[in-house]
C-alpha positions as CSV (number, residue, x, y, z in Angstrom):
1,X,-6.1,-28.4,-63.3
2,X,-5.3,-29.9,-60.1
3,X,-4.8,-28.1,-57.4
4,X,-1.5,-28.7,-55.5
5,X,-1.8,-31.0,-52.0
6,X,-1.6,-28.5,-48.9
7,X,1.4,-29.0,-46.6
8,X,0.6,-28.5,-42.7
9,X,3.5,-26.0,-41.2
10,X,2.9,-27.0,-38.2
11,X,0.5,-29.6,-36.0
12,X,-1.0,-29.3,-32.8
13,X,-1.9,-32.6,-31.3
14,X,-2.1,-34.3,-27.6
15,X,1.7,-35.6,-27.0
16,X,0.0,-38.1,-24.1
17,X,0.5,-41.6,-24.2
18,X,-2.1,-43.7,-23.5
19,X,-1.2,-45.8,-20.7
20,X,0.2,-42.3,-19.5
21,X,-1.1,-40.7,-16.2
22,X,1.3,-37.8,-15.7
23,X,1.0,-37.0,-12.6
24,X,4.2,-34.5,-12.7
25,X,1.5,-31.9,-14.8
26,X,-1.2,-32.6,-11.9
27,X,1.0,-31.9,-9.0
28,X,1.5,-28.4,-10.8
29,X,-1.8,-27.9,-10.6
30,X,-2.5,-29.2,-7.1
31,X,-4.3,-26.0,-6.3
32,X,-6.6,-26.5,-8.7
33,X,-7.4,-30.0,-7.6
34,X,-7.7,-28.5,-3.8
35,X,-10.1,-26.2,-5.1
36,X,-12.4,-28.7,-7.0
37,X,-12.5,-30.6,-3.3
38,X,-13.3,-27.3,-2.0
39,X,-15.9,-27.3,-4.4
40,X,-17.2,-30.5,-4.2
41,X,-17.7,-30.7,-0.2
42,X,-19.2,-27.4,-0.1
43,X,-21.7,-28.4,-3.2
44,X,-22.8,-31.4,-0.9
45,X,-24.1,-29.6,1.5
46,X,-25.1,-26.1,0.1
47,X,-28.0,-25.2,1.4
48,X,-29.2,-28.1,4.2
49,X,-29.8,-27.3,7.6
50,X,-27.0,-30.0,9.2
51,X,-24.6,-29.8,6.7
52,X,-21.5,-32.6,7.3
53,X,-23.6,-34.0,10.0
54,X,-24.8,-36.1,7.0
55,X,-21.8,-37.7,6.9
56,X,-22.9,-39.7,10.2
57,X,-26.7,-39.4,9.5
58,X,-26.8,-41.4,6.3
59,X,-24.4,-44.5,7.5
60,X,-26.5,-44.4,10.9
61,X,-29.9,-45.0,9.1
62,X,-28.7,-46.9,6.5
63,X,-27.4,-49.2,9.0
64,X,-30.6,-49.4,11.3
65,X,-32.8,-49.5,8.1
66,X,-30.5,-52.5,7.7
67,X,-30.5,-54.2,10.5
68,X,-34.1,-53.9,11.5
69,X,-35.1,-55.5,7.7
70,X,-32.3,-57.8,7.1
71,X,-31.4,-58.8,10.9
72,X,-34.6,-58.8,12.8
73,X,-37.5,-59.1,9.8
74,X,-35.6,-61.3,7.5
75,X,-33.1,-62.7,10.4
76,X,-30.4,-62.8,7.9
77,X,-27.4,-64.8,9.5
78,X,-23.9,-62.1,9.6
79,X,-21.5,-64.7,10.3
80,X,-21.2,-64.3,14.3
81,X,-20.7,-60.8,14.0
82,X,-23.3,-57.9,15.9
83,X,-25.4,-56.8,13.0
84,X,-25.1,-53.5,13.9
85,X,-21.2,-53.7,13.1
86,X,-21.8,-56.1,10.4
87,X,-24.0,-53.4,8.0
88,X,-21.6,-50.5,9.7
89,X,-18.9,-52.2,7.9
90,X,-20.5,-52.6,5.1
91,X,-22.0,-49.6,4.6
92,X,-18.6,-47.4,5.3
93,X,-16.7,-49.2,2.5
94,X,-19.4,-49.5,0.0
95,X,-20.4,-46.3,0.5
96,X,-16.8,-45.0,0.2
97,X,-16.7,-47.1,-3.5
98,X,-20.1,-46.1,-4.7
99,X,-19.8,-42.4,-4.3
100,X,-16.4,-42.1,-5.4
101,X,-17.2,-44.6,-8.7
102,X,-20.3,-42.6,-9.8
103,X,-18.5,-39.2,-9.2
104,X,-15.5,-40.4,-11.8
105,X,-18.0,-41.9,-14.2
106,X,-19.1,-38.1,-14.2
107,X,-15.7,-36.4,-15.3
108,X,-16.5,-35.6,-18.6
109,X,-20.3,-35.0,-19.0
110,X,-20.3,-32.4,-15.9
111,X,-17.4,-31.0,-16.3
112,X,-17.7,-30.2,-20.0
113,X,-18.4,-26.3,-19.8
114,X,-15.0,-26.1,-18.0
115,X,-13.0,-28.4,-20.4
116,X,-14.0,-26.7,-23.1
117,X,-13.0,-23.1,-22.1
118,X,-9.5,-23.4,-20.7
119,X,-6.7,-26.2,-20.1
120,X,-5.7,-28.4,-17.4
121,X,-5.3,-32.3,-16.8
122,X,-8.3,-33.8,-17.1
123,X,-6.7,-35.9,-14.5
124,X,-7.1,-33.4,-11.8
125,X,-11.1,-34.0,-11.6
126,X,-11.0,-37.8,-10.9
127,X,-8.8,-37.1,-8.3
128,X,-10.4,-34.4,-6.7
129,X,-13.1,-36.8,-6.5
130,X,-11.2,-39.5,-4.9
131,X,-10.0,-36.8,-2.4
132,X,-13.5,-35.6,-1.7
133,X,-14.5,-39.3,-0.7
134,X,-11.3,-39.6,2.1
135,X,-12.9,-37.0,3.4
136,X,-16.0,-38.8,4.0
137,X,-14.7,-41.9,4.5
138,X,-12.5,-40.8,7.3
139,X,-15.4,-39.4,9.3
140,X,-17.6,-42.2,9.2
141,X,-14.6,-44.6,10.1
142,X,-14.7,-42.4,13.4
143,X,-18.2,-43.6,14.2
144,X,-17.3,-47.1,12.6
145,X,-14.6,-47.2,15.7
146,X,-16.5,-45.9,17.8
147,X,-19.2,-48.7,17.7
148,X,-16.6,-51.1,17.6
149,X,-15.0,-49.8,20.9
150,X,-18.0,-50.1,22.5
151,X,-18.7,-54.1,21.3
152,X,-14.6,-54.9,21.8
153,X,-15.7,-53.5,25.6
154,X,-18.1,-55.6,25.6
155,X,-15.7,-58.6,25.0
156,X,-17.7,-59.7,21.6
157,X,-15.3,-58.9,18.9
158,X,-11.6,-59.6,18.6
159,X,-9.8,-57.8,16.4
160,X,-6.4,-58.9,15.4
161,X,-3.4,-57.6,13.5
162,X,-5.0,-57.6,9.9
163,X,-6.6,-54.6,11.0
164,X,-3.3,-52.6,10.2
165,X,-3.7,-53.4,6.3
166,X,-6.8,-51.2,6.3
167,X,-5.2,-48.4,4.5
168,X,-4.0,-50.9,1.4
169,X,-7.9,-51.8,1.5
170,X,-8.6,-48.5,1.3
171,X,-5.6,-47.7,-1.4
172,X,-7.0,-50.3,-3.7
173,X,-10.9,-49.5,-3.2
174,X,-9.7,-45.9,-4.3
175,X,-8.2,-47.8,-7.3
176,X,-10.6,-49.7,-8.4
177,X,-13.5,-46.7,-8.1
178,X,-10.9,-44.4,-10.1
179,X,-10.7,-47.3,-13.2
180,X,-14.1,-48.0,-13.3
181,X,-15.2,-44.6,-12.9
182,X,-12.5,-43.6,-15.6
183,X,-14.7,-46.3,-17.6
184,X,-17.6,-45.6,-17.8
185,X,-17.1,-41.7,-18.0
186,X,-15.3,-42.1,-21.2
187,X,-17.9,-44.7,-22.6
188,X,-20.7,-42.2,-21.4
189,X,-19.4,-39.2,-23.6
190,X,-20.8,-41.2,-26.7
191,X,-23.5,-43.3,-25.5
192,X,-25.4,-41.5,-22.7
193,X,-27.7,-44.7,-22.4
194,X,-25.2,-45.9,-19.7
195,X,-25.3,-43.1,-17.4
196,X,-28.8,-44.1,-16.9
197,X,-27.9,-47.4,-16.3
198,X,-25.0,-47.1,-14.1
199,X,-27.3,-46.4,-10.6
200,X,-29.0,-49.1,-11.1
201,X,-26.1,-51.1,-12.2
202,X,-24.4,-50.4,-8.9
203,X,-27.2,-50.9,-6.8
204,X,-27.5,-54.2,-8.0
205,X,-23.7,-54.8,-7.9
206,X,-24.4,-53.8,-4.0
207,X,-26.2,-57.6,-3.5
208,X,-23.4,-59.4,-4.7
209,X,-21.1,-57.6,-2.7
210,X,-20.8,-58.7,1.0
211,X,-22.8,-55.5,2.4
212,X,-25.9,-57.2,3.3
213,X,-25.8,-60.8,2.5
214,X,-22.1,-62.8,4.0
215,X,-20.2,-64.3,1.5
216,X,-20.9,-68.0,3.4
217,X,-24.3,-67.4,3.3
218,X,-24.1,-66.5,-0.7
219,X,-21.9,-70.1,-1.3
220,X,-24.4,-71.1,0.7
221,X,-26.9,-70.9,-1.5
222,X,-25.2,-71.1,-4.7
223,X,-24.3,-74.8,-4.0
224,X,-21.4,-75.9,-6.0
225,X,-21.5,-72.8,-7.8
226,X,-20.0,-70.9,-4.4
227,X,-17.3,-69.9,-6.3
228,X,-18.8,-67.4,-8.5
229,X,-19.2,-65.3,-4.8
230,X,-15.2,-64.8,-5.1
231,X,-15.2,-63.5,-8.4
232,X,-16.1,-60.2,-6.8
233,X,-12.7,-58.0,-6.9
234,X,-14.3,-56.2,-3.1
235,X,-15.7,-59.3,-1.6
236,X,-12.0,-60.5,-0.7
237,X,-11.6,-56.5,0.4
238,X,-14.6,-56.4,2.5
239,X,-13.9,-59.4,3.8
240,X,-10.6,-58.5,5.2
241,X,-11.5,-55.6,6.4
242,X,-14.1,-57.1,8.9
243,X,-11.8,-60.1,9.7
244,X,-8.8,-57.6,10.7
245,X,-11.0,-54.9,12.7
246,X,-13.7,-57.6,13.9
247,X,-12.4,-61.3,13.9
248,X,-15.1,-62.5,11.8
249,X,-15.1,-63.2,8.1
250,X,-14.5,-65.5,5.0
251,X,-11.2,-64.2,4.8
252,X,-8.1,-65.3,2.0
253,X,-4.9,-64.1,1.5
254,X,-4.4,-65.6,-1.8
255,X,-7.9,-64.5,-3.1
256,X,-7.2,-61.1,-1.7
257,X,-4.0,-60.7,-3.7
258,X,-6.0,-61.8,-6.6
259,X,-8.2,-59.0,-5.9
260,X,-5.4,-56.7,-6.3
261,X,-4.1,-58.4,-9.5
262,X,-7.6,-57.7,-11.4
263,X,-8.0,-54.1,-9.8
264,X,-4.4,-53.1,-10.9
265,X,-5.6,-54.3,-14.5
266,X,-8.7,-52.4,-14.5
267,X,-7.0,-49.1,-13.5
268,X,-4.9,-49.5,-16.4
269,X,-7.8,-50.1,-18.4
270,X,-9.0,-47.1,-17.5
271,X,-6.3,-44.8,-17.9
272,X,-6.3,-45.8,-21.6
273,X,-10.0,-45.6,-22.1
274,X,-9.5,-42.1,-20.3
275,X,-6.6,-40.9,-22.3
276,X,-7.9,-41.9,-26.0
277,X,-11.1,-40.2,-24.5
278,X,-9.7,-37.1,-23.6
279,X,-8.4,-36.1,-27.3
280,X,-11.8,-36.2,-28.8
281,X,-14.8,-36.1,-26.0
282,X,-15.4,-32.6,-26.7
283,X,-16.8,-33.4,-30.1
284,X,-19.3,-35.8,-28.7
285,X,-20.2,-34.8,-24.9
């Protein structure tokens, strides 16, 4: 005899859209995301002798190590602009994007133990993330000014009024680091193969990005190829960053807007990669 077909009374399922980011549910738990920043500054420098003094130590010897191989050894060309400021520059946005993207990309994976024992937007970690990174970024664009004083003293840089649009730059680098990140964290709860790869996947991205090498020296060398140096969505960023704050730079407005255009597109990406994530990752982190 057949048995009869059961009838569910009642289903529990995520009511989320996918191209949803309800943000309404994370301001509710803004406490929780000030305590993950909490969290996440403190675990930086738990335990080491100088603490947030790290937060000028590492762009300080980056940039030396930098302009002592790439400026004096290599004598690297940097556009006209004081090496010094030139890898500053670079350093303080790249290292802004890097540390925020590979924190995101990290949602699920370290923060499984939590997500699995009690509710909140998964949201909230991504952004304390973001958070965390202002934080750094807004002490090491202190010593970025500071330098720059000193070489606008000096009458060898020119800033100009591009320099206000800083915090869009900043706005959109936050973006695009949130999409990706939003990425590759969901695509790591099933193949953990990428989390290997993404270090050295964003060290590598680091070359084509103008940190160490300017963008005229890369179309430069690519010939008539030189366009493939603008299909970077932070070269037109970086670039207007340095021409705003130092005069200098391959600077467009039309490729920077373009910029925006693809960064807007990969946040959306990510937010639906994110939310069809979030229903099921538990099964497979």
């Amino acid at each position: 005899m057949n048995e009869p077909q059961q009838k569910w009374t009642e289903t529990i399922e995520s009511g989320h859209s996918l191209f949803q980011l309800n943000l309404k549910e994370v301001w509710r738990y803004r406490d929780l995301v000030l305590m993950f920043v909490k969290r996440d500054f403190i675990s930086s420098f738990k335990q080491t002798i100088l603490g947030p003094l790290w937060f000028f130590i590492n762009p300080i010897l980056t940039t030396l190590v930098f302009t002592l191989v790439f400026g004096g050894i290599a004598n690297l060309p940097t556009d006209g602009i004081p090496p010094i400021l030139f890898y500053l520059a670079g350093n303080t946005l790249w290292g802004y994007f890097s540390t925020t993207m590979l924190s995101v990309s990290n949602v699920f994976t370290g923060n499984a133990g939590i997500f699995g024992k009690v509710y909140f937007p998964r949201l909230v970690t991504p952004i304390s993330s973001i958070i965390s990174s202002f934080m750094r970024l807004g002490i090491q664009l202190v010593l970025f000014w500071i330098v720059l004083g000193y070489y606008m003293f000096k009458g060898e840089v020119h800033p100009n009024s591009w320099a206000f649009s800083f915090p869009i730059l900043i706005i959109f680098l936050a973006i695009f680091s949130l999409g990706l990140g939003m990425i590759f964290s969901s695509l790591t709860t099933k193949y953990r193969d990428l989390s290997l790869l993404l270090g050295f996947g964003v060290s590598l991205f680091m070359w084509l990005t103008p940190v160490i090498l300017p963008t005229s020296l890369v179309k430069q060398k690519l010939g008539s190829y030189g366009f493939l140096a603008d299909l970077n969505p932070l070269t037109p960023i970086f670039e207007c960053f340095k021409y705003g704050f130092i005069g200098s730079g391959d600077f467009s407005m039309p490729r920077l807007l373009m910029s925006f255009a693809f960064i807007i597109v990969i946040l959306f990406a990510g937010i639906v990669v994110f939310n069809k994530s979030e229903k099921s990752f538990i099964d497979t982190v």
